[in-house]
C-alpha positions, -999 to +999 in steps of 0.1 A: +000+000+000+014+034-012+008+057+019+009+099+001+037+115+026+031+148+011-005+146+026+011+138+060+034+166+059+004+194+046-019+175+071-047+205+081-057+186+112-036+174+139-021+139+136-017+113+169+018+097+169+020+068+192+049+058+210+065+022+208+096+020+228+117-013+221+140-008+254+149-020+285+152+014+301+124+041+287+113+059+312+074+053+315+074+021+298+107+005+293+112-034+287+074-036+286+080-043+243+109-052+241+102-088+228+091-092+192+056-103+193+047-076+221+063-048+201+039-059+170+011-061+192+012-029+210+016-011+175-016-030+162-034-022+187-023+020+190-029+017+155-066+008+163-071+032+194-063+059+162-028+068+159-024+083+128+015+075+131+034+047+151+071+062+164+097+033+172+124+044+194+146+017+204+174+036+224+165+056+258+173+091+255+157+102+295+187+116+317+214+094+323+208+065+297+236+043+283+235+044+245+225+007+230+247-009+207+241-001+168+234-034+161+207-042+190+191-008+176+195-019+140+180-054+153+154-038+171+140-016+147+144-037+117+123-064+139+092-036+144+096-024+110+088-056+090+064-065+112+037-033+113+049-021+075+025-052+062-004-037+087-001-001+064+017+014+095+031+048+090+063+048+107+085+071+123+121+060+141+132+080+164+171+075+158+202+095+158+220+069+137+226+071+103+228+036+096+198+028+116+176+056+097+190+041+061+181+002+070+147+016+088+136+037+050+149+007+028+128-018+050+096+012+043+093+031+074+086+070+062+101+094+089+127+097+109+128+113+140+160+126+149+163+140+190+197+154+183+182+178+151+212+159+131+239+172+152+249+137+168+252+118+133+259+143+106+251+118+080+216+111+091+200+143+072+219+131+042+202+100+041+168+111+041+175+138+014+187+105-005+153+094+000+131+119-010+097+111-003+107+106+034+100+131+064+126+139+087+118+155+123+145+178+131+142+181+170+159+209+194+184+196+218+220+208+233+217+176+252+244+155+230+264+185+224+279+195+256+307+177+263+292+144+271+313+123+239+279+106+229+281+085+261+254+097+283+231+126+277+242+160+294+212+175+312+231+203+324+222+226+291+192+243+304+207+279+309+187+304+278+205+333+284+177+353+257+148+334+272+137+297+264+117+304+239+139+330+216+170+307+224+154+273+215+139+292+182+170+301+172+190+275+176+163+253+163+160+270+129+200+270+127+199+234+128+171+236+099+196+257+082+223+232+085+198+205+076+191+219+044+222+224+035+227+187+038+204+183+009+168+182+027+140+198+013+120+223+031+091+198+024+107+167+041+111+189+071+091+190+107+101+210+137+102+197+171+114+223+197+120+191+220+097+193+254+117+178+281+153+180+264+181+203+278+142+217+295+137+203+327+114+220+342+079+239+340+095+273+335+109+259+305+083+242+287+053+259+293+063+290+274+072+268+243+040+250+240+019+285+245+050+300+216+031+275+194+020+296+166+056+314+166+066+282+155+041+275+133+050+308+113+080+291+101+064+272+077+072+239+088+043+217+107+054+216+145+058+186+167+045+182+203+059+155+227+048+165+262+036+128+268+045+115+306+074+140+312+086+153+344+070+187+337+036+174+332+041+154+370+057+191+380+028+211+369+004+186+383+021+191+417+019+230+417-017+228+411-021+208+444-024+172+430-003+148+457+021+124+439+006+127+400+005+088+387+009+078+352-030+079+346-030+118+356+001+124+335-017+108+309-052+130+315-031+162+317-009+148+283-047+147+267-052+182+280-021+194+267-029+172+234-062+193+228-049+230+233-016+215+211-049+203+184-064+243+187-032+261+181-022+240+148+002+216+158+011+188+133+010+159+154+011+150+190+038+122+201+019+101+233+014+072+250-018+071+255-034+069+222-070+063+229-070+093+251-050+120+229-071+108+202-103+124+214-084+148+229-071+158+195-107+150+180-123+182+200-089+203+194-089+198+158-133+206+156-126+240+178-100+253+158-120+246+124-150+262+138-127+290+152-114+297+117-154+296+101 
């Protein structure tokens, strides 16, 4: 089945992208799909619940992971790949390896989603502009970049001397620049100002997601992934809510998925499909009636 990328990219409603994590270490679900046959099954069945888009990851990037090898990501990815492709999955990977994003578009995944905006592998952008039809998530993150050698993500990045929001624009459209330069065209490309990354806390999220539309003037559709991170649990608490579980995370992620859905976002990247889903549902419906 032929799935029309070009419609993804120009999509004029919201999209839901589900997350499948194939690790041992993720930090809301990890090991939980890591065999084979679960990994199939938990795509199938986000795939049902609505996601428009399923987003294989199979190396933790929270605080403090270990990178995997490149061949258990290869291995890994290769394994979801074949087995949701034949379902008419679309599929994103979120990888910062060339070689895994090459094997991953061969096999017939569609995007790649890169954390590190290709900074960490300066090859990876080259390989989707060899593959033209392909999208290619360029995420915001000084995370890889600070001294850590690639070994463990450095969270100590979070100073914006300009502000969070004029800093992480910036230095987000740089890496655009740099992206395109590569060979990428401005119609393969998404923008991901990276909730949660080199951000820790609510002071530094918050203003992104409600900078929305000064990312969407750019041009290029925006991606949200507020899903289960610490700020979410952080803003919870301020509002008075004792010891937010992964339930309220997940009601407030739906919250955050519909204001995301009214402001023009692309997609949403979550966990909770089923929830997001008609989140996004009434999101996309106020902004269209907004716009009458």
């Amino acid at each position: 089945m032929t799935i029309d990328m070009k419609s993804i990219h120009d999509s004029d409603r919201t999209l839901v992208m589900g997350v499948l994590n194939i690790t041992e270490d993720s930090f809301s679900d990890g090991g939980l799909w890591l065999d084979p046959a679960n990994a199939k099954a938990h795509g199938e069945a986000m795939m049902k619940d609505g996601a428009d888009i399923i987003d294989i990851g199979a190396e933790s990037t929270r605080p403090g992971a270990k990178r995997v090898s490149e061949e258990d990501e290869q291995t890994r990815v290769l394994g979801a790949v074949d087995a949701l492709i034949p379902e008419g999955a679309v599929l994103s990977i979120d990888t910062t390896r060339a070689s895994v994003a090459r094997m991953a578009l061969e096999h017939g995944a569609q995007i790649i989603n890169d954390v590190s905006g290709g900074r960490l592998d300066c090859e990876v952008p080259h390989v989707v502009a060899e593959h033209s039809e392909s999208l290619y998530i360029v995420q915001h993150w000084r995370g890889w970049l600070a001294g850590s050698a690639g070994d463990v993500p450095d969270a100590d990045t979070s100073v914006y001397a300009n502000g969070v929001v004029d800093d992480v624009y910036d230095e987000l459209m740089k890496q655009v620049d740099d992206v395109l330069q590569a060979g990428v065209s401005p119609s393969q490309i998404i923008i991901d100002p990276g909730l949660g990354f080199s951000k820790p806390s609510v002071k530094h999220n918050f203003p992104l997601m409600t900078a929305l539309e000064r990312f969407n003037t750019t041009g290029y559709p925006v991606l949200i992934g507020a899903s289960r991170k610490r700020f979410v649990g952080a803003a919870l608490a301020d509002a008075g809510i004792d010891k937010p579980n992964m339930d309220s995370k997940d009601n407030a992620t739906a919250a955050i998925s519909a204001l995301c859905a009214e402001h023009g976002a692309w997609a949403v990247r979550v966990h909770d499909v089923e929830k997001s889903r008609d989140a996004v549902a009434i999101g996309n419906a106020w902004r269209a009636f907004a716009n009458v």
